[in-house]
C-alpha positions in Angstrom: 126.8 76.1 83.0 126.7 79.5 84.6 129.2 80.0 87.5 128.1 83.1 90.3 131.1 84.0 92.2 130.7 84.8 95.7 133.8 87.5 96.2 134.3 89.7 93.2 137.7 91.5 93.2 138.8 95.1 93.0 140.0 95.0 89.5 136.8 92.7 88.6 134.6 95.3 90.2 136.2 98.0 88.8 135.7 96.5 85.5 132.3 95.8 85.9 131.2 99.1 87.0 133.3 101.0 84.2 130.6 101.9 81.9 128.6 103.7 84.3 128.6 107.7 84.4 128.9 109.1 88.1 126.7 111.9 87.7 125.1 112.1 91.4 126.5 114.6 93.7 125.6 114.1 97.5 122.7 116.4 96.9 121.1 113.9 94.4 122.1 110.9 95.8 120.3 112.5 99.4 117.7 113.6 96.8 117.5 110.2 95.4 116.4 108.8 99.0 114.2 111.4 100.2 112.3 111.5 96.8 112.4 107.5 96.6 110.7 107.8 99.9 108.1 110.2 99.5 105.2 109.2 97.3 101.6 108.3 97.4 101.8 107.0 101.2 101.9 109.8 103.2 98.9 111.3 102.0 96.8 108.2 102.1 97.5 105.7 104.8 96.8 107.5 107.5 92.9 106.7 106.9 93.8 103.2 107.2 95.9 103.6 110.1 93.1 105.7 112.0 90.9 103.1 111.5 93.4 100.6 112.9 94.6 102.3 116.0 92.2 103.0 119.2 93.9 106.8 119.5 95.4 109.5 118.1 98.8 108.8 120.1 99.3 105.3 118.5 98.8 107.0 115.3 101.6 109.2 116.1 103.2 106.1 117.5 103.6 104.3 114.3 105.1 107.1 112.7 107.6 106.9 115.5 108.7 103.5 115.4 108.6 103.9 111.6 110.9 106.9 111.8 113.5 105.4 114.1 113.5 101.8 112.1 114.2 103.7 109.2 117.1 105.3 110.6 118.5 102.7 112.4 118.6 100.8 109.1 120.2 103.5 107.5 123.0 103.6 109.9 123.5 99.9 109.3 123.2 100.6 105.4 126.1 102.9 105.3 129.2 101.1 106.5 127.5 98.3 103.6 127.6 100.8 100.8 131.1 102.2 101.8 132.1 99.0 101.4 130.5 97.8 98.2 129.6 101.0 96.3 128.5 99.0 93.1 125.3 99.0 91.1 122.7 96.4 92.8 124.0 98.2 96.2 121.4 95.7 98.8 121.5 92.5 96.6 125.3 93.0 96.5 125.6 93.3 100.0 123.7 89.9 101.0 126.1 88.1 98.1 129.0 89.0 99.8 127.6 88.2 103.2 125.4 85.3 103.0 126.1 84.3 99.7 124.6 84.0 95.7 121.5 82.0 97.0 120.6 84.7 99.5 121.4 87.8 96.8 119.7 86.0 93.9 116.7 85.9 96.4 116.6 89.3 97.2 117.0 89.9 93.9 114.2 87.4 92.7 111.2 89.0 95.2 112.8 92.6 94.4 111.7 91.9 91.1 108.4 90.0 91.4 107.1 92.3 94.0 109.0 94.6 96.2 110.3 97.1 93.8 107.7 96.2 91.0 104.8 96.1 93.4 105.9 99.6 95.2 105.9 101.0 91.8 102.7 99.6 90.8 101.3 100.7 93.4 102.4 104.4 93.3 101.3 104.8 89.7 97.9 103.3 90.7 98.1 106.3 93.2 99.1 108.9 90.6 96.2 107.8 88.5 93.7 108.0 91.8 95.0 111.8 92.4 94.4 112.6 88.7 91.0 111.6 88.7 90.6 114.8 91.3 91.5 117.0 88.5 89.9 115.2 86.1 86.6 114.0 87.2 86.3 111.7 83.9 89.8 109.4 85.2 87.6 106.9 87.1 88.3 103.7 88.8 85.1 102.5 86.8 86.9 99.3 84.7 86.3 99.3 81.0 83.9 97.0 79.8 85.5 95.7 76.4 88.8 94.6 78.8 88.9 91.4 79.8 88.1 91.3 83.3 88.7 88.7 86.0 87.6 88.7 90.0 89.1 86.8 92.8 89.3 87.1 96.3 92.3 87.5 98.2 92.7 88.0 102.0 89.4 89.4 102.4 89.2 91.6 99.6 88.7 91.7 96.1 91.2 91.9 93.1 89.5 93.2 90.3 91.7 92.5 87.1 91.2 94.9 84.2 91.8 98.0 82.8 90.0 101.6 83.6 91.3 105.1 83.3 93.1 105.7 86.2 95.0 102.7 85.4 95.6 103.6 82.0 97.0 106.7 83.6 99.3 104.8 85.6 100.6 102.8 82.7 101.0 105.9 80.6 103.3 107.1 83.7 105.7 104.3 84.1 106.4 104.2 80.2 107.1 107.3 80.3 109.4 107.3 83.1 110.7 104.3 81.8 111.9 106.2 78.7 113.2 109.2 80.1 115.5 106.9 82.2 116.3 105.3 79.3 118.0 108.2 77.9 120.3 108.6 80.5 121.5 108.6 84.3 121.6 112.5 84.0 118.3 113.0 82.5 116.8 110.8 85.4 118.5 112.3 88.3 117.9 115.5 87.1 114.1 114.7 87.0 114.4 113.2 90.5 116.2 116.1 92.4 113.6 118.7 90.7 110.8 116.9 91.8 111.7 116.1 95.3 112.7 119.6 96.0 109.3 120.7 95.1 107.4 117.7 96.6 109.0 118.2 100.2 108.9 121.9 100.0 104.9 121.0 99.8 104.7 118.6 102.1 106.6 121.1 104.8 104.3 124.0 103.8 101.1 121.6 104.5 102.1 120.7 107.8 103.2 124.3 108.5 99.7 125.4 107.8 98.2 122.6 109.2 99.7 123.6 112.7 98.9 127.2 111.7 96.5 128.5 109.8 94.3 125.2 109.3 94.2 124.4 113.5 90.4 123.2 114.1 88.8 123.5 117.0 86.4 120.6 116.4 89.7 118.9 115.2 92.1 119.9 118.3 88.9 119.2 120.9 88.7 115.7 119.9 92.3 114.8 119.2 94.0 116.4 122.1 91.2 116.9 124.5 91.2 115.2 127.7 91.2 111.7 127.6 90.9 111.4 124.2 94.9 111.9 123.1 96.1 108.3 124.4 92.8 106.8 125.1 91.7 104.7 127.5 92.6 101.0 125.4 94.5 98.6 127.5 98.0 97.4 126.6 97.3 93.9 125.5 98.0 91.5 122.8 94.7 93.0 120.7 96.8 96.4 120.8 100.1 94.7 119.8 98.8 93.2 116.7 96.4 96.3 115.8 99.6 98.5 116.0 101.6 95.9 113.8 98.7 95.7 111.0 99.0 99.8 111.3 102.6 99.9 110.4 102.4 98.2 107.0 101.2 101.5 105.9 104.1 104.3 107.7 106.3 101.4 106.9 105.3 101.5 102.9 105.5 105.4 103.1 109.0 105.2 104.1 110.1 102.7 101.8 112.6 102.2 99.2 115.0 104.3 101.3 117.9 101.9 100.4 117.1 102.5 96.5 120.5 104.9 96.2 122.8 101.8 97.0 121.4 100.0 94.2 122.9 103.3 91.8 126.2 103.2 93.8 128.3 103.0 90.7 126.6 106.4 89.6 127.5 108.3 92.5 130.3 110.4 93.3 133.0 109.5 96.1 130.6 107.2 97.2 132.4 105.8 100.1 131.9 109.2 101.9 128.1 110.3 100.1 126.2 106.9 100.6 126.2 106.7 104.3 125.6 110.5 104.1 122.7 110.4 101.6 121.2 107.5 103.7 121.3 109.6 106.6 120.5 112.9 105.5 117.2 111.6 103.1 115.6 109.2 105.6 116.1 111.8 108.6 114.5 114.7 106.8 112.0 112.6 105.6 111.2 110.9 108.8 110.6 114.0 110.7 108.7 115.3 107.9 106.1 112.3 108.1 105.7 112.8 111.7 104.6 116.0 111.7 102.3 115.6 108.8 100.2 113.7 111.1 100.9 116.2 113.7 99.1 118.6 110.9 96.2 115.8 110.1 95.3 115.5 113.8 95.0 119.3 114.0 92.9 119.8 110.9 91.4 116.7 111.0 89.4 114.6 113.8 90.5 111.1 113.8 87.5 109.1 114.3 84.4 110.1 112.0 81.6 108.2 110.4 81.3 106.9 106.7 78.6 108.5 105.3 79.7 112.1 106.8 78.4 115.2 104.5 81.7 116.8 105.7 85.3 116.6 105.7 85.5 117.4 109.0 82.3 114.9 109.7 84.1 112.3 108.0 87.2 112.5 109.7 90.9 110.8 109.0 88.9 107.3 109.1 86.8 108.0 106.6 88.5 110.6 104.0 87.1 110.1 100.7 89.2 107.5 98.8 91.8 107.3 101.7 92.8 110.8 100.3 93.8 112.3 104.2 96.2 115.0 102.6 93.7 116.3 100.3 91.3 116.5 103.3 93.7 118.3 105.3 94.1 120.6 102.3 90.2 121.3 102.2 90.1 122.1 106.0 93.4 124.5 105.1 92.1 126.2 101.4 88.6 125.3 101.5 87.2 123.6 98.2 90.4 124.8 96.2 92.3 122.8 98.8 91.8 119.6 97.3 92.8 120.4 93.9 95.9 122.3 95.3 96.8 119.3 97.3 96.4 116.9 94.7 98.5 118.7 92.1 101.1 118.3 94.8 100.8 114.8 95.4 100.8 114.3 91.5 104.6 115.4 91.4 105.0 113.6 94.8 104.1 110.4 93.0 105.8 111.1 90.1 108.8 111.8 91.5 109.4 108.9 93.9 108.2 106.2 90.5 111.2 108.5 89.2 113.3 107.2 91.4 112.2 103.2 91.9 112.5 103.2 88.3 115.5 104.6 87.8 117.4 102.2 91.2 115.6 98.7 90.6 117.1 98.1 87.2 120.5 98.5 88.4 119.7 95.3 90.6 118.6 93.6 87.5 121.7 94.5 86.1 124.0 93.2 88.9 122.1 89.9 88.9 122.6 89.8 84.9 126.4 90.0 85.7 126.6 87.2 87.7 124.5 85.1 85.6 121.5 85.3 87.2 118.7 87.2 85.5 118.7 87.6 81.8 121.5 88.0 80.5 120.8 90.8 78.3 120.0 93.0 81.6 123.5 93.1 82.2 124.8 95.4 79.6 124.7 98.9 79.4 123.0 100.6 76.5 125.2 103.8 74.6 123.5 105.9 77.4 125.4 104.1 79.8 122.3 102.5 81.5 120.8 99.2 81.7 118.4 99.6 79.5 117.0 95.5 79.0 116.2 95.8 82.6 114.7 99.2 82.7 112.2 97.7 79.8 111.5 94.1 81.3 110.7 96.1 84.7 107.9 98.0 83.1 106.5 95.3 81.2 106.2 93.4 85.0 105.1 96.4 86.3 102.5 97.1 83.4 100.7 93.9 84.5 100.8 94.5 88.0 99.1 98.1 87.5 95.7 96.1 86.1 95.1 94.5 89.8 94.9 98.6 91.2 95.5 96.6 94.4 96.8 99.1 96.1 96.5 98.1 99.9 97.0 94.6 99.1 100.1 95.6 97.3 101.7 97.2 100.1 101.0 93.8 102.6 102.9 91.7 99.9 105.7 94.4 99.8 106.1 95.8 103.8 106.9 91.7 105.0 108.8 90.8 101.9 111.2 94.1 102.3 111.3 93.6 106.2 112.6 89.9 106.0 115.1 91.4 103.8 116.4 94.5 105.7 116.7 92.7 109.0 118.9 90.0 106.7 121.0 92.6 105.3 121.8 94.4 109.1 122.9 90.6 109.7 125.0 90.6 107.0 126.9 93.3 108.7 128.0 91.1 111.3 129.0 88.2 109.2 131.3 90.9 107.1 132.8 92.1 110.4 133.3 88.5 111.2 134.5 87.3 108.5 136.6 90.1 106.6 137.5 92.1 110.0 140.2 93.7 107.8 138.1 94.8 104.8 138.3 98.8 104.5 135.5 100.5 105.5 135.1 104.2 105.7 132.4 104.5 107.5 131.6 102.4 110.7 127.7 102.1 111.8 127.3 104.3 114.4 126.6 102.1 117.7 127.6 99.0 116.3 126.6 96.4 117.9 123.5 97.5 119.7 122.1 100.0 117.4 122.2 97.5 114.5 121.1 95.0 116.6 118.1 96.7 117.7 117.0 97.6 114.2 117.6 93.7 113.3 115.1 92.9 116.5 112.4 95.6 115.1 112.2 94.5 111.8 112.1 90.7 112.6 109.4 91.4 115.5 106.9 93.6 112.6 107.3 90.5 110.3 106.1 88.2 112.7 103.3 90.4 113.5 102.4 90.7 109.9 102.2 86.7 109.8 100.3 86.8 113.1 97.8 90.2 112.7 94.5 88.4 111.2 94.3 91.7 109.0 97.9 91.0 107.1 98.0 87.1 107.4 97.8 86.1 103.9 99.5 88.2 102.1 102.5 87.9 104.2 102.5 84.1 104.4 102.2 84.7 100.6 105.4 87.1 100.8 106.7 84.4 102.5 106.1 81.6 100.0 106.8 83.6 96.9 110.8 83.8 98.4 110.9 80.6 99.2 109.8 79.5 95.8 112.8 81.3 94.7 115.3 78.5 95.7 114.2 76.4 93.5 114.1 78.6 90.6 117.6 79.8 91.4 119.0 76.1 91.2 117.0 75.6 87.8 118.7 79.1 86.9 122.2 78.1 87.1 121.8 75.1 85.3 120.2 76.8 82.6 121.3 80.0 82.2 124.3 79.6 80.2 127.5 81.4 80.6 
């Protein structure tokens, strides 16, 4: 019978985090966050949102509440990962506070969806921008594939393969391998990227408030009466601007992926909380005024069958694409291929990342027994190579659904439940191990934490509530509460 313990001790820790390299320096550890963060999202959701949200100003207000969520949980995050810098960071952090069941389900919906599905997802993406460049990448599915349709939530899921998803395979293998040959090689692909992918981002929305200001654009978004909009404050609103933050709320994302590469990162008692800080603040700000920038370039309301960018408007971008419509407004025709060259290493960059983090989980689990056993070695790379390859097999299979939007509704309530779980944990640690060290204190503990606990709770039940995001988050739901059972059947199997 396998045994999980719930306390690991120093010398045991130490041990078990031996055979990683610390090669991240604050910069890529910050670099790791920001780049985690910044992916696909931002450059698409906004369509979805405008077409959630009566006005320009809840637009903007999603970001906000987005922004200062994410930091809040960041604050929290960093007295957590002082504490425990070892690989698995999050799942780590709810074993020690709540215990092996509540890690191993972290852990267990981690793999089936959150950090699988985010990936997915984002590939799916990189294959959608390509297909700018390269007319021929379709979404058209090939014929000879097997092919199977079903309806979910509304929609469609359209099994099968096509080119753009071909392209988005070919992209997590090959991310998959580079990480493979080392913690070096990967971070040193992730802090190139991210430079370069938020230096673009900040140019577009310095344009964008510049050069690319529209009259049309500016008249419609900002004119009187038309910024806040005259929609009353009722429960229609509340549940509207809860469906809208699945999307800011995806964008900003896989923030907490540098705890789960604690063991790789140097003094990490002092560069965690900083990283968390420092990535999810720059990155916040960033988002916001991006949509600052789309809302000056772009109107937000516009009609479907528009024969202009402008015409069509942040609702009705083609494919969602908002940042390469911004980019048109900004370059002209040139724009869009400009812009999604960017977004190409955007994507790129942040799969980087997610790869790189979620097999460290899978590692941690391995250790204590509970995930396969062979995730929890390191290869002579010093990285878990068993559970960077089962990830990509997992992910492979969730890139032929090219779900996207229903892939970020499974995700978003899944990752919330989680988060405001973990900020609990911080208070069940101070509780119960008020002497543990910790060398860095969340910054307005108790309220702040508290607060950010309170928000992230209140957007889950709106997800189960919003008739939009129903489904998949009572699926969410389900799919973690399935684990139990499969953790009990785990331990008894699993041997030692």
């Amino acid at each position: 019978m396998s045994s999980v313990a719930v306390e690991t001790t120093a010398p045991q820790a130490q041990a078990e985090q031996s055979g990683f390299v610390k090669a991240m320096s604050l910069t890529d550890a910050t670099m790791l966050v920001a780049g985690s963060m910044v992916g696909s999202g931002i450059f698409i959701v906004s369509a979805d949102i405008a077409r959630t949200v009566p006005s320009p100003f809840w637009l903007l207000m999603t970001w906000v509440v987005t922004g200062v969520m994410t930091l809040l949980g960041a604050l929290a995050y960093g007295e957590l990962a002082a504490m425990y810098p070892r690989a698995g960071g999050q799942y780590v952090f709810l074993r020690e506070s709540m215990g092996p069941l509540m890690g191993f389900l972290y852990g267990w919906t981690l793999f089936l969806i959150i950090q699988t599905g985010t990936i997915a997802a984002v590939a799916v993406a990189f294959g959608r921008f390509l297909g700018v460049l390269v007319p021929s990448i379709g979404p058209e599915r090939f014929t000879w594939f097997p092919r199977l349709d079903f309806a979910i939530s509304g929609g469609v899921v359209e099994l099968g393969l096509s080119p753009q998803r071909v392209v988005a395979l070919v992209s997590v293998w090959v991310l998959t391998w580079i990480n493979l040959r080392g913690v070096r090689e990967g971070k040193m692909v992730q802090t190139t990227l991210t430079v370069v992918k938020t230096g673009a981002l900040a140019l577009l929305v310095l344009l964008g408030l510049t050069l690319g200001r529209n009259a049309q654009a500016i008249a419609a978004n900002f004119g009187p009466g038309q910024f806040v909009g005259s929609i009353p404050l009722d429960s229609a609103l509340v549940l509207a601007f809860g469906a809208a933050l699945v999307g800011s709320l995806f964008s900003s994302d896989a923030w907490n992926n540098v705890t789960f590469a604690a063991a790789e990162v140097k003094d990490p008692r002092r560069n965690l909380p900083l990283a968390l800080l420092l990535g999810t603040g720059l990155v916040s700000l960033l988002y916001v005024l991006a949509n600052v920038a789309y809302l000056s370039t772009l109107p937000l309301a516009g009609s479907p069958d528009g024969a202009t960018v402008i015409a069509r408007g942040m609702q009705y971008a083609t494919q969602d694409r908002v940042g390469t419509a911004a980019a048109e407004v900004i370059f002209g025709s040139s724009g869009t291929v400009l812009m999604a060259s960017a977004i190409l290493v955007s994507t790129f960059g942040c799969n980087n990342g997610l790869i790189l983090a979620g097999a460290r989980v899978y590692y941690a689990m391995a250790r204590d027994g509970l995930f396969f056993r062979r995730a929890g070695a390191l290869n002579r790379r010093a990285v878990p190579a068993a559970g960077l390859i089962i990830q990509s097999v997992w992910v492979s299979l969730l890139c032929l659904t090219g779900t996207y939007g229903q892939l970020l509704n499974y995700v978003i309530f899944a990752a919330l439940v989680f988060y405001a779980l973990t900020t609990l944990g911080l208070f069940i640690l101070r509780a119960k191990r008020p002497d543990a060290e910790r060398p860095y204190r969340a910054v307005g503990y108790p309220m702040l934490p508290a607060l950010y606990v309170t928000m992230a709770t209140a957007a889950a039940i709106i997800l189960l509530i919003a008739p939009k995001t129903r489904t998949e988050a009572l699926s969410g739901l389900v799919l973690v509460l399935v684990g139990v059972p499969v953790y009990f059947i785990w331990r008894r199997v699993e041997p030692s």
